[in-house]
C-alpha positions as a printed Julia matrix, in Angstrom:
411×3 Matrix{Float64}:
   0.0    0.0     0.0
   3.07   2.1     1.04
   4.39   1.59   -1.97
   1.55   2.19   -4.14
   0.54   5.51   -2.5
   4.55   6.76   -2.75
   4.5    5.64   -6.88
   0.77   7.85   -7.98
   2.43  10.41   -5.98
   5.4   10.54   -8.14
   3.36   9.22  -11.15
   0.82  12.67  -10.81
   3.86  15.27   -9.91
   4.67  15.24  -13.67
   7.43  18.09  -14.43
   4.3   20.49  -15.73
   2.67  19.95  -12.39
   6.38  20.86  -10.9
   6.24  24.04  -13.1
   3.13  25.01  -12.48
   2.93  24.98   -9.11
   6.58  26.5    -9.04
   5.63  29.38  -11.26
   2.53  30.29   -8.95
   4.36  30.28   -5.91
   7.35  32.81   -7.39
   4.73  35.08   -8.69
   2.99  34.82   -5.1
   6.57  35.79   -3.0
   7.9   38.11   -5.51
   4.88  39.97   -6.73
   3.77  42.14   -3.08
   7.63  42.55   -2.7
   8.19  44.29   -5.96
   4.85  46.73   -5.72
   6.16  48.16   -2.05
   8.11  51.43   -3.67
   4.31  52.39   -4.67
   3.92  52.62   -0.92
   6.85  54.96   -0.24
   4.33  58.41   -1.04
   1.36  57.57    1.48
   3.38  55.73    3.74
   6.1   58.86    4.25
   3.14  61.31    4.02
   0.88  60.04    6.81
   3.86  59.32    9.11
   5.92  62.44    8.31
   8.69  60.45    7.65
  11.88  61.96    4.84
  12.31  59.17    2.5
  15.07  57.59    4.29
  13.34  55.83    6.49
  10.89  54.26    4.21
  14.04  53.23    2.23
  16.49  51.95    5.3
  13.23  49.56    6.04
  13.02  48.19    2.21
  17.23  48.17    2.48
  16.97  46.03    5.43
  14.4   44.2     3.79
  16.75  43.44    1.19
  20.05  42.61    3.04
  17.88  40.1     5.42
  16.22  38.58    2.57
  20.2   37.92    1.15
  21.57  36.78    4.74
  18.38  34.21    4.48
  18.64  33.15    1.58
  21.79  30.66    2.07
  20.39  29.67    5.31
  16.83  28.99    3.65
  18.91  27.57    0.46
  20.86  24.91    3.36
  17.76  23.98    5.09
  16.12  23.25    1.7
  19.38  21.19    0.47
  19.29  19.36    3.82
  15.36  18.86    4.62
  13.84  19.79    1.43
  11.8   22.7     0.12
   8.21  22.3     1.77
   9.59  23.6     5.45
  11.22  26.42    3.66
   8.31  27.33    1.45
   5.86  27.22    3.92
   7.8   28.56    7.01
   8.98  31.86    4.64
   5.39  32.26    3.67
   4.12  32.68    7.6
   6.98  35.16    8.2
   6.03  37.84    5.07
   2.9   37.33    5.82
   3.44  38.45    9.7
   5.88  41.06    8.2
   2.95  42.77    5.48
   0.46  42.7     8.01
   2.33  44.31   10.76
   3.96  46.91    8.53
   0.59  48.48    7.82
   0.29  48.79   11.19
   3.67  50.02   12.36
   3.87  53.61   13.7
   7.29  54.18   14.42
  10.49  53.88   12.75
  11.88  50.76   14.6
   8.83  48.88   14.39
   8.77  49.7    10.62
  12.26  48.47   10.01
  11.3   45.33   12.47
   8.06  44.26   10.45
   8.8   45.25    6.58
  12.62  44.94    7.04
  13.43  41.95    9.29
  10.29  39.78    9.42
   9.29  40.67    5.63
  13.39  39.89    4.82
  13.32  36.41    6.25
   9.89  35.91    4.92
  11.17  36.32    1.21
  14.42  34.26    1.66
  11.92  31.19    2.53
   9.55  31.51   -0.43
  11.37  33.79   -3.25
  11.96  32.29   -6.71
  15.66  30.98   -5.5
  14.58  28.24   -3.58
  11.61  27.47   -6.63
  14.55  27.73   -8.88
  16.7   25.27   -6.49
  13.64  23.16   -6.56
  13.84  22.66  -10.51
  17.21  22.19  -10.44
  16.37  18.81   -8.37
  13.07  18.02   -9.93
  13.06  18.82  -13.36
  14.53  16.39  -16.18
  17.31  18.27  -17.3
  15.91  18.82  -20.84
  13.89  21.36  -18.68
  15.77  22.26  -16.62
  17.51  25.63  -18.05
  13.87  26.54  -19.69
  12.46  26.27  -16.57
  14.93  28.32  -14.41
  14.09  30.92  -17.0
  10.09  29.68  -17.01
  10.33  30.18  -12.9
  11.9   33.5   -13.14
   9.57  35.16  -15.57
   6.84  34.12  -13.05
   8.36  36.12  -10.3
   8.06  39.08  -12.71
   4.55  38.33  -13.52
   4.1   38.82  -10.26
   5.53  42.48  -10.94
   3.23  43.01  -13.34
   0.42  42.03  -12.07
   1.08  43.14   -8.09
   1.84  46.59   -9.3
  -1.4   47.91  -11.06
  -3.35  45.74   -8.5
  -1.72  47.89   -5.59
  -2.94  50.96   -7.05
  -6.65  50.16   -7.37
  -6.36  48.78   -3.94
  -4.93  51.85   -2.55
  -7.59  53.99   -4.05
 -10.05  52.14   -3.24
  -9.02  50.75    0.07
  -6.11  52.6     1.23
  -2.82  51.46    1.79
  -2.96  49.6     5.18
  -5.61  47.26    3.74
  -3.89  46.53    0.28
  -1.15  45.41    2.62
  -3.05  43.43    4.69
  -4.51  41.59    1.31
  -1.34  41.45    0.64
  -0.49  39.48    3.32
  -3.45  37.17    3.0
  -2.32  36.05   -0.67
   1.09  35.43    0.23
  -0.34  32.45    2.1
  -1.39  30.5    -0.86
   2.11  29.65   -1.2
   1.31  27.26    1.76
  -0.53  24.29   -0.45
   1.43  25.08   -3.27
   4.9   23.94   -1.36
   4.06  20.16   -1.34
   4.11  20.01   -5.2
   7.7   21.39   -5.19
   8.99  18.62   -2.42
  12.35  17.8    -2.83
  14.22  14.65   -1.15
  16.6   15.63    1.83
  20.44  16.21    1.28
  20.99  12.41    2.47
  18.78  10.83    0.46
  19.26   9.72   -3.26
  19.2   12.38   -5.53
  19.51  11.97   -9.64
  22.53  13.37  -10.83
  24.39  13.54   -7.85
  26.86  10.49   -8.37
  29.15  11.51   -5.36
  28.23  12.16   -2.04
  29.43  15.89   -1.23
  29.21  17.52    2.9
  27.89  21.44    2.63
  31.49  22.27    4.31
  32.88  20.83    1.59
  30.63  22.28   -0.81
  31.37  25.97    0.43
  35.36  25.24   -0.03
  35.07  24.28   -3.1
  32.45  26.99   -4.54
  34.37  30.49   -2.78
  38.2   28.79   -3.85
  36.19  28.62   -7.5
  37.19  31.99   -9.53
  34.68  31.93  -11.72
  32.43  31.62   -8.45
  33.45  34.89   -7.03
  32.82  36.26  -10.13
  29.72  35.66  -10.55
  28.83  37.06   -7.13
  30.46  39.93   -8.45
  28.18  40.37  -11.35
  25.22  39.26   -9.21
  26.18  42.18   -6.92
  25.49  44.86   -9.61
  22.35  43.34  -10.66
  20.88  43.82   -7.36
  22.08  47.18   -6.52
  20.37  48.29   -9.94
  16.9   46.3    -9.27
  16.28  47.17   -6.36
  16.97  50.84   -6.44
  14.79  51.13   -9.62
  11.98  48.67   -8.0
  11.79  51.45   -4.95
  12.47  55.17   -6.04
  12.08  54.93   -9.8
   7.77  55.59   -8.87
   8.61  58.18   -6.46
  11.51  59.77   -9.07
   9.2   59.78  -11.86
   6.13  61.94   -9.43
   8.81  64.34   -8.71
   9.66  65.26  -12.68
   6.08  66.23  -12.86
   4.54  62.43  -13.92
   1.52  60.82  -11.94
   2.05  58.12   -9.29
  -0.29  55.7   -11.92
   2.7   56.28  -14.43
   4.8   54.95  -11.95
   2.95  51.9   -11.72
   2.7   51.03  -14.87
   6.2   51.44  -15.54
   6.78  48.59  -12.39
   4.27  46.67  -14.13
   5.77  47.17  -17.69
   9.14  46.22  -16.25
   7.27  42.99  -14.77
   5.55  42.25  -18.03
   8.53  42.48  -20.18
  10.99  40.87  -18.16
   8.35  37.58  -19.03
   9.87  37.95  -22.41
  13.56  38.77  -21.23
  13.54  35.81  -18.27
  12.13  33.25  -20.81
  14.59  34.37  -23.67
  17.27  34.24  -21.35
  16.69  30.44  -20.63
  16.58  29.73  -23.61
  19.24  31.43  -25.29
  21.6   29.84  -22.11
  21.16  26.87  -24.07
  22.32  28.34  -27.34
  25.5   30.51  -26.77
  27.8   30.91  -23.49
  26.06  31.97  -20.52
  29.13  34.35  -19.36
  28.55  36.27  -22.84
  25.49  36.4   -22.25
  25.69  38.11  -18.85
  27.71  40.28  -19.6
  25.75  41.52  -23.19
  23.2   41.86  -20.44
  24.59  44.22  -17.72
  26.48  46.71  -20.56
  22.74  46.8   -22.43
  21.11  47.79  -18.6
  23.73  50.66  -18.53
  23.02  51.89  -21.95
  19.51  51.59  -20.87
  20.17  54.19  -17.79
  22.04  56.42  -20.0
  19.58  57.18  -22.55
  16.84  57.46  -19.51
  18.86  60.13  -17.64
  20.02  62.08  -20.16
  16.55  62.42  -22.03
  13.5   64.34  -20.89
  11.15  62.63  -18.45
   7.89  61.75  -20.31
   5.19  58.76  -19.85
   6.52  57.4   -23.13
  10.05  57.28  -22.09
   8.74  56.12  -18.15
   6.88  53.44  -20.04
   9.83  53.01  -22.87
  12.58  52.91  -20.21
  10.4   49.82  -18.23
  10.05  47.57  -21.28
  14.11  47.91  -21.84
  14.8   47.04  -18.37
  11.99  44.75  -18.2
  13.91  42.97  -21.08
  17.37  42.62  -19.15
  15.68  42.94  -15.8
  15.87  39.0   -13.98
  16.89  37.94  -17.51
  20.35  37.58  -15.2
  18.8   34.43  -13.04
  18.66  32.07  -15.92
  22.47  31.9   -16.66
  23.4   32.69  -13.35
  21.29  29.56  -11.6
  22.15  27.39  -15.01
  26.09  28.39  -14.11
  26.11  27.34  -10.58
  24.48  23.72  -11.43
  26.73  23.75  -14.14
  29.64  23.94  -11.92
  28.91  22.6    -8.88
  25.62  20.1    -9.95
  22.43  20.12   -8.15
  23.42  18.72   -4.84
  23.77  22.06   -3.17
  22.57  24.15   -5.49
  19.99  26.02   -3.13
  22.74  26.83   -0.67
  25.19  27.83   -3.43
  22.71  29.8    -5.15
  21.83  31.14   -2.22
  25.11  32.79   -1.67
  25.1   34.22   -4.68
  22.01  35.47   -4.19
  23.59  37.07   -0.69
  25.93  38.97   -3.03
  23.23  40.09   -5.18
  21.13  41.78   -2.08
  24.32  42.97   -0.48
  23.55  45.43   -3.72
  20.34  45.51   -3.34
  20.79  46.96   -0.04
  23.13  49.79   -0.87
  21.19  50.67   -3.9
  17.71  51.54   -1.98
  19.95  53.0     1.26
  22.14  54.91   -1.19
  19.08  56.07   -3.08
  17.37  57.49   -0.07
  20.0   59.26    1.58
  21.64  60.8    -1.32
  18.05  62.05   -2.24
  18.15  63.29    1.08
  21.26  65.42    1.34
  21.39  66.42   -2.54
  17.75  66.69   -3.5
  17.79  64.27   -6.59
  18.51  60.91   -7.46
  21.53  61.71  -10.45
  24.22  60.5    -8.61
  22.59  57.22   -7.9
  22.19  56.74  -11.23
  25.63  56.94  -12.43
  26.79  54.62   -9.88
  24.3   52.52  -11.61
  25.97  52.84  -14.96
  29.78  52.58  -13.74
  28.56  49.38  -11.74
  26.85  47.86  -15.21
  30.01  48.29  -16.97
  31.96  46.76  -14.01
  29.76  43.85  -14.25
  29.83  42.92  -17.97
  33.79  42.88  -17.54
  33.77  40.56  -14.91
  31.73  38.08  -15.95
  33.69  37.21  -19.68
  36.53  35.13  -17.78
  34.07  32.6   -15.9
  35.09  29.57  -16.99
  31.41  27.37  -17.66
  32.56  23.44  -17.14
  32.12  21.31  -13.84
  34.31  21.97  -11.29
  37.05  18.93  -11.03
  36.7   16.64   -8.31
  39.69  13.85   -7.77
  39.0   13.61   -4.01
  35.72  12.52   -4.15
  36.4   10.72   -7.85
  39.12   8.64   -5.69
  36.4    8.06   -2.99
């Protein structure tokens, strides 16, 4: 009977199924994350707050969704994906709700920076991504890393409109609480993306390989640190945008609904960029490929800054970013199981991912304060550029074979 049960359980997970119920739950934890600079106006208004605070909280948010994310990533690896899913889920769902509710400064950066943070690490499109990397046959498996990564910007697009009719219609400490109340749909969803623990048999994973072991190898790897490197600019770029870019566009004169739609344009077209991406990982070298995409993000910024501020080139400027915007995950996640296989991919992912927040963090932080003591968002955006050149010349020495093992061949 045991046995029966355990084989229509396999038999009925069928990779769609997988990635499916994978794409649902990364357009569930990264769609309310991604509309929260739409909040940054009302929010700062009815508190009095500068615009600092509202962007040390999302900054927070950031870094303690990257220190998470390669503890979340080693609990997954170790126990599997469901405890991750469903614990993250519970946490942003604790941090939403009490951030509409938060009144001072430290509670705001306890509830929407550390609670939300932790939240995101446990159900954000890395550990979905990990998840494929296990589950999927690996005819799928780079399609779906970019498959699972254009959900999370669905999510975007759809998250960010749907915060603005909420708002008006219900103000903005109920659309947070709905918010909240979505996220846990995730909950169900996690049992379709269950993933056999670290000592169990995994496909692909010929030798047996300890986490310590693991780490070693991946930060002595050059092309590793690299990577991270690259990662880094990406989100010090995203997340800056994803925050102030609504609140930058208001102050050239443009209505908050313009800023929305730009999110949601970013969202929409980075469907068509994450997808592409996938695909084309399959088709050319994935360190070209990166680094076509982070000088094309700068040339992107350029044209934005230096032109006039108008809803065409708000919406213009979204679908161009939208286009390289996660179209980085794909190679990046197809690169580390590349190199290191699929074993510990969640945790290794995860670190890159650390790097990539580490960004994230200094671009919203950076963004608010410099507002704050020079009255405009320019210098921000250079840094953006300079970074975006940085990054495409880092990432054209990675070296994309699997790492070599004699130890554990010898073993």
């Amino acid at each position: 009977m045991t046995i029966a049960r355990a084989a229509a359980r396999v038999t009925w997970r069928t990779p769609l199924v997988i990635l499916l119920c994978g794409c649902v739950i990364a357009t569930l934890g990264f769609g309310p994350r991604s509309s929260l600079g739409l909040f940054l106006t009302p929010m700062s208004n009815e508190h009095g707050w500068g615009r600092d605070i509202f962007a040390l909280a999302m900054a927070i948010q950031v870094l303690m969704w990257g220190v998470g994310q390669p503890l979340a990533g080693a609990i997954a690896d170790r126990f599997g994906t469901v405890l991750v899913l469903c614990g993250g889920a519970i946490l942003y769902c604790i941090g939403l709700a009490w951030m509409a509710y938060a009144t001072t400064p430290a509670e705001f950066y306890l509830s929407a920076g550390f609670i939300a943070g932790f939240g995101i690490a446990g159900c954000s499109f890395s550990i979905v991504l990990a998840a494929f990397g296990k589950l999927m046959p690996q005819r799928w498996r780079s399609l779906s890393f970019g498959l699972g990564t254009a959900a999370g910007s669905f999510g975007q697009f759809l998250f960010s409109p749907l915060a603005i009719v909420l708002i008006g219609n219900f103000g903005w400490q109920h659309s947070l609480v709905i918010f909240a109340g979505l996220v846990l749909f995730v909950i169900p969803l996690a049992f379709m993306l269950a993933t056999p623990p670290a000592d169990a048999a995994i496909p692909g994973a010929a030798k047996p390989q300890s986490l310590m072991h693991a780490l070693a190898e991946a930060f002595a790897h050059r092309s590793y640190v690299y990577l991270m490197l690259g990662f880094f600019t990406c989100g010090f770029q995203l997340f800056f945008i994803t925050v102030h870019l609504p609140s930058y566009l208001v102050d050239r004169g443009l209505s908050a609904d313009i800023g929305a739609w730009t999110i949601g344009v970013i969202g929409l077209f980075n469907i068509i960029g994450s997808v592409t991406a996938g695909w084309l990982g399959d088709q050319m070298p994935k360190r070209y490929l990166l680094a076509a995409i982070y000088l094309l993000r700068s040339l992107a910024i350029v044209a934005f800054v230096i032109l006039p501020v108008t809803p065409l080139s708000a919406v213009l400027f979204g679908a161009m970013m939208g286009l390289l915007w996660l179209s980085t995950v794909p190679p990046t996640s197809a690169l580390v199981a590349l190199m290191f296989g699929p074993r510990w991919m969640a945790t290794l992912f995860g670190f890159a991912f650390f790097s990539h927040q580490v960004g994230g963090f200094l671009g919203v932080w950076l963004g608010g304060l410099l507002f704050e003591r020079t009255g405009s968002y320019d210098v921000i955006w250079w840094i953006s550029v300079l970074l975006g050149i940085f990054s495409a010349l880092v990432n054209l020495p990675i070296v994309e074979k699997p790492v070599h093992r004699p130890a554990l061949a010898a073993a």
